[in-house]
Structures are given as C-alpha cells and as structure tokens.
C-alpha positions in Angstrom: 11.3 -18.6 -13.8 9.0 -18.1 -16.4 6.2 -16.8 -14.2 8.6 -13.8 -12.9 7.7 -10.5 -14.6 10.2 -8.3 -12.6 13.1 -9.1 -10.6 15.4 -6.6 -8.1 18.7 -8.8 -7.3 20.7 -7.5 -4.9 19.7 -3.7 -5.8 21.7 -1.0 -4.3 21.4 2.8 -5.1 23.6 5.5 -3.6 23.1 9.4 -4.3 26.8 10.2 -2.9 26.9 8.7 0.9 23.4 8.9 1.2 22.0 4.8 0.2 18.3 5.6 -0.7 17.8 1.3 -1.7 19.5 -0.8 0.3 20.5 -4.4 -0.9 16.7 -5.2 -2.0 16.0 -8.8 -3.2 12.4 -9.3 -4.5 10.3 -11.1 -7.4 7.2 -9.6 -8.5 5.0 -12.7 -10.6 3.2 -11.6 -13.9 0.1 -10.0 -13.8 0.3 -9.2 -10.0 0.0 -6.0 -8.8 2.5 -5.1 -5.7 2.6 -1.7 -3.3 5.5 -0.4 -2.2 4.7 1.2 0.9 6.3 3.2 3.5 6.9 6.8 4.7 8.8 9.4 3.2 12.3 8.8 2.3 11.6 4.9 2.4 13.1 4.5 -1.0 9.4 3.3 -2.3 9.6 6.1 -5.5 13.8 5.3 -5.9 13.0 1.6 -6.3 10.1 2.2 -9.0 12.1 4.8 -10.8 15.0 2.1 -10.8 12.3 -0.2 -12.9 11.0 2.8 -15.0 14.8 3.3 -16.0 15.2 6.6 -14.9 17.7 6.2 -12.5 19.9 3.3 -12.5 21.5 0.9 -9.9 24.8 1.8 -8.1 24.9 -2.1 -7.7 23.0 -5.1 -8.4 20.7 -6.4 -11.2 17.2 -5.2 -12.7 15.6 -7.8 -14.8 12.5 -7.5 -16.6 11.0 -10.8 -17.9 14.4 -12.4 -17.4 16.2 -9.7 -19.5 18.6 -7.5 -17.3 17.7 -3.6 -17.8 19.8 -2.9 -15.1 22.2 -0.5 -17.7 19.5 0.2 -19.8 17.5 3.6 -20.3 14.5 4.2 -19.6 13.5 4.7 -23.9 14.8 0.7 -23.9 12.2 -0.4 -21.7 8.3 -1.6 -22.4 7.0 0.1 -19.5 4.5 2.1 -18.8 4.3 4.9 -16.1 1.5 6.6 -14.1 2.6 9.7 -12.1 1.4 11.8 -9.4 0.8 14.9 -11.8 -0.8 12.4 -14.5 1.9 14.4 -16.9 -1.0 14.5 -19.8 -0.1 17.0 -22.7 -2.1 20.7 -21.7 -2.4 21.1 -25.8 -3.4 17.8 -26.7 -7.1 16.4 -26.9 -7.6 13.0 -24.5 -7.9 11.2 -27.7 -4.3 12.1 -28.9 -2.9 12.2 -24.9 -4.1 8.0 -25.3 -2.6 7.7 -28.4 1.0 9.7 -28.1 2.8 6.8 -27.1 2.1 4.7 -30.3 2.3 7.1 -32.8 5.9 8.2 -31.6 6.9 5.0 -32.3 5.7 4.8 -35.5 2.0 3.6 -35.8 -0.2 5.5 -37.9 -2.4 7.8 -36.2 -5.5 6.1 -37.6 -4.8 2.7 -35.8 -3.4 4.5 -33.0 -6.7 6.9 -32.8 -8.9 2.9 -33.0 -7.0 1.9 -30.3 -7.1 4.8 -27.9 -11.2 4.7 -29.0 -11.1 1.4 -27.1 -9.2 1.7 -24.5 -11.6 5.1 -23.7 -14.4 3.1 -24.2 -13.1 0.4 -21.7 -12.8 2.7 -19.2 -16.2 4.6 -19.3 -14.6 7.8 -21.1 -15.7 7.4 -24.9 -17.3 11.3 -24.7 -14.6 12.5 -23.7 -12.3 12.0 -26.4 -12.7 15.3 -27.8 -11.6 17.0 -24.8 -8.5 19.1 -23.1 -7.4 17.8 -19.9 -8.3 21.2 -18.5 -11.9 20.3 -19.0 -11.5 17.1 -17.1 -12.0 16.1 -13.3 -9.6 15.1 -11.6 -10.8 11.3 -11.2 -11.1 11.8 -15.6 -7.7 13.0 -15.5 -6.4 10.2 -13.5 -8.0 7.4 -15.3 -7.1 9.4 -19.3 -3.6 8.6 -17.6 -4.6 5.3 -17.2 -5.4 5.0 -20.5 -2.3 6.3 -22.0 0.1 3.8 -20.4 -2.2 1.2 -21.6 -2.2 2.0 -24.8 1.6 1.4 -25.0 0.8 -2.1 -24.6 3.9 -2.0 -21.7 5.4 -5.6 -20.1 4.9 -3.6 -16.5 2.2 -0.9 -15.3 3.9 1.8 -13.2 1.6 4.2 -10.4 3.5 6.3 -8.4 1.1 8.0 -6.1 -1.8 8.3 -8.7 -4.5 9.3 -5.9 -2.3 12.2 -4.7 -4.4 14.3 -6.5 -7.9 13.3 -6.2 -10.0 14.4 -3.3 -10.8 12.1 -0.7 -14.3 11.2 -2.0 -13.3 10.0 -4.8 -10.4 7.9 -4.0 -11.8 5.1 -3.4 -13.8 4.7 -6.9 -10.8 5.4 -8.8 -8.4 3.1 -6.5 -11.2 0.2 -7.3 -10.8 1.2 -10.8 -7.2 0.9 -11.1 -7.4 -2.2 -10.0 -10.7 -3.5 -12.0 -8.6 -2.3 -15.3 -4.9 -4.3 -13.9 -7.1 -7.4 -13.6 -8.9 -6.7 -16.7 -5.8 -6.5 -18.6 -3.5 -8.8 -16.6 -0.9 -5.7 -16.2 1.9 -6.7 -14.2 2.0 -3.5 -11.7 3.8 -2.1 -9.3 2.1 0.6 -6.8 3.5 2.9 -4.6 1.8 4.8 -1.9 2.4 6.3 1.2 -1.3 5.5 2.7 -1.9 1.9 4.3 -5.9 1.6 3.6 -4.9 2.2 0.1 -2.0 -0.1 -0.3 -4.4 -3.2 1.8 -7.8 -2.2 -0.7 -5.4 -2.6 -4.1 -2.6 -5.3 -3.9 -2.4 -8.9 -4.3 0.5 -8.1 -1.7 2.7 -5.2 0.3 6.6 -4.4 0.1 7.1 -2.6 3.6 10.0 0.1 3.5 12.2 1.3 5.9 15.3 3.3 5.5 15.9 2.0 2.4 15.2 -1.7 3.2 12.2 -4.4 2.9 10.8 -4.7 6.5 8.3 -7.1 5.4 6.5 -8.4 2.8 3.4 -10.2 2.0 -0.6 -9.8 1.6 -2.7 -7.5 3.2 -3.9 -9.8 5.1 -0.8 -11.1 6.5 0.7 -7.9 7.2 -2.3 -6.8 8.9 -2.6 -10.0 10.8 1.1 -11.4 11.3 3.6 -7.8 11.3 7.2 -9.3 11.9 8.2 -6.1 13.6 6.9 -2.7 16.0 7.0 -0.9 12.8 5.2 -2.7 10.2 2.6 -3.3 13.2 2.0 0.4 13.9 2.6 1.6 10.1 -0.5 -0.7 8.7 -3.3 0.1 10.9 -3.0 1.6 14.2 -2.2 -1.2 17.1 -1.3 -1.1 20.6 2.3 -2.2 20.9 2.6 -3.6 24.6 5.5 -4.2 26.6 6.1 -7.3 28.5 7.3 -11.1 29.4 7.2 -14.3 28.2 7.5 -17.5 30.8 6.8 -20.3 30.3 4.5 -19.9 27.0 2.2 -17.1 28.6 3.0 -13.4 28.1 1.8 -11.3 30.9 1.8 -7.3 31.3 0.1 -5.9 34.7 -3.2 -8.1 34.9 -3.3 -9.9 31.3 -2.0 -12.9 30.8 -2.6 -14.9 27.7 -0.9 -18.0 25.9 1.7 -17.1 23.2 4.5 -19.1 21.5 8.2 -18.5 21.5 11.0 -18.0 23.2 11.0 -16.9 27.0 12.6 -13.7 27.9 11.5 -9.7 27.2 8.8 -9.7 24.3 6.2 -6.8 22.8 3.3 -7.7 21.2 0.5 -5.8 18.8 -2.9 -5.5 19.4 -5.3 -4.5 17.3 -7.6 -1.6 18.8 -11.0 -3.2 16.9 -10.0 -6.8 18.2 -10.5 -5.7 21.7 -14.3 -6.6 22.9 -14.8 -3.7 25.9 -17.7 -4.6 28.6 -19.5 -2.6 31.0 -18.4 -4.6 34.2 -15.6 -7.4 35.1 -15.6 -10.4 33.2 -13.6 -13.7 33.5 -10.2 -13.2 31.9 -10.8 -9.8 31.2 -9.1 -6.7 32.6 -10.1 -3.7 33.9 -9.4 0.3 32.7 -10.9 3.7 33.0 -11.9 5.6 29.8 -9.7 8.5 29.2 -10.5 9.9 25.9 -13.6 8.7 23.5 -13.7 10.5 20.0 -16.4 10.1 17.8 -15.3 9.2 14.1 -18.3 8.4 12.5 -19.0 4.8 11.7 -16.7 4.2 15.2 -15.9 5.2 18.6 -12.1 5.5 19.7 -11.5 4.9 23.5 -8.3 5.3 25.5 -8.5 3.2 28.0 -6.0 3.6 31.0 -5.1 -0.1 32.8 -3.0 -0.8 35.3 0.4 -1.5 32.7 -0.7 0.6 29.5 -3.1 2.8 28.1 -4.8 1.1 25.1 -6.5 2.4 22.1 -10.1 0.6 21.4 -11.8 1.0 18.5 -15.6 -0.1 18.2 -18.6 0.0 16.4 -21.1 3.2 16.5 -23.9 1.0 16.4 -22.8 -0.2 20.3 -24.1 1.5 23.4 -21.6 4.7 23.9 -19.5 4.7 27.0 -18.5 7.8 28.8 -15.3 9.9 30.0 -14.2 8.1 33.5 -16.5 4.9 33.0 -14.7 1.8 34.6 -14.9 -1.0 31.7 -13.5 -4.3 31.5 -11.3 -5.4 28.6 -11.2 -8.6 26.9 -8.3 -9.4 24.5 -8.5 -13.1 22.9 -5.2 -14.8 22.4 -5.2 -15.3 18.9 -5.2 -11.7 18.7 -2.2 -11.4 20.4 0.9 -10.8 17.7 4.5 -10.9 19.1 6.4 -8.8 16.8 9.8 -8.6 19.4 
C-alpha cells in the first residue's frame, strides 16, 4: 500500500539459540510515529536496529516504502537514527555535527552549513551553532541530535531511548519536542522506550513486547483502556488484576459483582487504581475495605485497601479529604471500568 512507510513481514532474528524477534508482523503508515515498548530483553532495540540495517533478519522481510532492505546494509538505507548517547562528534562544532551527514555524501559544505542554519533555527538553537557539544545541556544535546538526523532528509526517523540521558525535569519538554518537530516534518518514526508515561505522551500508537513477540498493539488510549492480556494491563499503568468468575454475564470476586461480557468460566480482570471512587461509609453497590498503606505522592494519594477477596491499589486526587491508616471505606468500581484481560 502506498500509505505504508515500513513493513516487518514475518521477521525473525536469532543470536545462536537465543530468538531475540520472534515472527513479528507489523505496518507502520507514513508520517506516524510508533513506540516500541517493553522491558528489557523485549526485543524493542533488536527490532529498530533490524530497520536501521545494523543487524539483519535470520528470516523474513524488511521493507521500507515497499522496497525490501531486508539484505541491505545499513549505508543503503535513508534512515535516520537517534541514540541513547546522542553519538554527536566531541571535535566538531553543532553547526558541522548537523551538517556531517550531507557533506559525506557529497553536498557542499556551504549548502549543507544553509541547511543545518535552518534546521537550528527550527528548533530554537540558532546561537548555538558555534558551539562543542561539551558546552551543551543535555536537553541541547539531545535535540542537536535531533537535528542531525533531520538534516539527512531520511524516509524513517529512528529514537532509541533519546530521554535516557536527560534528567527527569526535563523530559518531558524535550519528549513534547520530539514530537512537535515529527509532526512538523511528517517524519515517519519509530520510538523505543522502556517507560510507559513516555511511550502514551508521544505515539500516535504502542507495539507491546514480550519475549520477543507483539503482545498488543494499538493507541495509548486503547492500551490503557482495552489491555488484551495481565501483562499489557500491569506494564501500562499500574492496575489491580483481580481474580474471579464469570456466570451468567456478571463477574463476581468476594462482595463485587458487576456486569461483564464473555464467556462463563474462570476470568481476571484489570482495574484501574484512579477509576476507583473510595467513600467514607457504605454505599449501594459498593464494597467495603480497610486502609492498609496511604503514601503521599504529591499531586495523589495511593491507598491499599484490604477487602474481603483482594487488596486493591486506589489512587486519588490530593485535593480530596485524606483518609487514615485503619479507616473502614467503601469502594465503588463502575462496570465500564471493569477490563477482562483472561
């Protein structure tokens, strides 16, 4: 299809007996910009080096805009990569770090230098040209990075792990300015990360990894909302993965009972800890606990409430009236927040 920027076919890769990508299938549409998440050992940084060309397939097909790279280095390729380190040139001035890839192959330094002036200047860095990279911040650092692999005018944008490096406080300025500059410039770009708020703030959607395998993909939204299995429910987000049975369209565990689809039979469900709505006495439908734990995290309170079939995490605004170690609450858990994911 003509709208298909990248395409893994059947991808395998082996590393002697150990299978680090496991049969992927997956089409990633131009100018969308898709996370491969997961936790170490996945096979999230395998598959982007297997677009990037530096490692190859043991089986399967690679195809970039419909042409198969699958054999191809990674010199043969129009893409353009971001790393953890940001890999910028220790000697070299931002202005020539921006403008390395074009002159190598074969631009005059002049145009190149005009082009890496705009690509600075599009990304708020224009003073900075005269610069080493040792006199740069680490959020100036990340984004010169930026800048080189644009300048290269790639077919695919390449970030593996980019906020690695930067401290937390500025993570999420630069994160929102990767992905004002991937919209900007329509990059087709492919993410990888190990943290889930940063994956769900930057994608259009999520590739979920496992042992080498897709466990689910889709928006952040979805995933959030709709995870397909225990893992993807507790990897994105925390949730409270309960135990119980399904008859006759109600799922019930201790005391709650609440409508659900499916099949009848042994089922476990996610619930999200800020969908639960806790109450200072017994409501109708609710259900009752004790606070064991609260732990103040700043803009919310984290209770661990012990019922009579689980002990649930609750999440809820500071701004409500703080409950207390050994408080009897009730607990009321709407249906549609209710996902089976077993």
């Amino acid at each position: 299809m003509a709208d298909i920027a990248i395409e893994f076919i059947d991808v395998v890769k082996k590393y002697n007996d150990v299978t680090a990508v496991d049969q992927i299938n997956l089409s990633i549409r131009r100018g969308e910009l898709v996370t491969f998440l997961g936790p170490s050992g996945c096979g999230k940084t395998t598959s982007l080096r297997l677009v990037a060309g530096l490692e190859l397939p043991t089986a399967g097909q690679m195809l970039i805009h419909g042409r198969d790279v699958s054999r191809r280095p990674a010199s043969e390729r129009n893409v353009g990569m971001v790393f953890q380190s940001y890999a910028l040139f220790p000697h070299m001035s931002v202005l020539d770090n921006v403008a390395y890839g074009p002159v190598i192959r074969g631009e005059s330094k002049h145009k190149a230098h005009a082009r890496a002036l705009e690509i600075l200047e599009l990304l708020g860095l224009p003073n900075l040209s005269r610069r080493l990279p040792s006199e740069l911040s680490g959020g100036q650092q990340q984004r010169v990075a930026v800048a080189r692999a644009i300048a290269q005018q790639p077919e695919v944008m390449l970030f593996d792990e980019p906020l690695s490096n930067v401290d937390a406080k500025l993570r999420r300025k630069v994160r929102a300015e990767i992905r004002e500059l991937q919209q900007r410039f329509g990059l087709t770009a492919i993410y990888v990360t190990h943290d889930q708020e940063e994956a769900l703030a930057v994608s259009d959607r999520i590739v979920v990894m496992n042992a080498g395998r897709i466990a689910q993909i889709g928006t952040p939204e979805d995933l959030y909302d709709r995870p397909n299995s225990p893992f993807v429910a507790d990897f994105i987000g925390d949730a409270n993965l309960v135990d119980g049975k399904v008859a006759a369209g109600c799922f019930s565990a201790g005391n709650l009972n609440l409508a659900i689809p499916g099949e009848a039979g042994n089922a476990r469900v996610s619930i999200r800890p800020e969908r639960i709505v806790l109450g200072g006495s017994a409501k109708p439908g609710s259900i009752s606990g004790e606070i064991v734990s609260a732990t103040y995290l700043g803009s919310r309170m984290e209770y661990v409430i012990a019922t009579n079939f689980t002990e649930l995490l609750v999440s809820r605004p500071i701004a409500e009236p703080r409950l207390g170690l050994k408080q009897h609450v009730s607990l009321v858990i709407n249906e549609k927040d209710l996902t089976r994911v077993s």
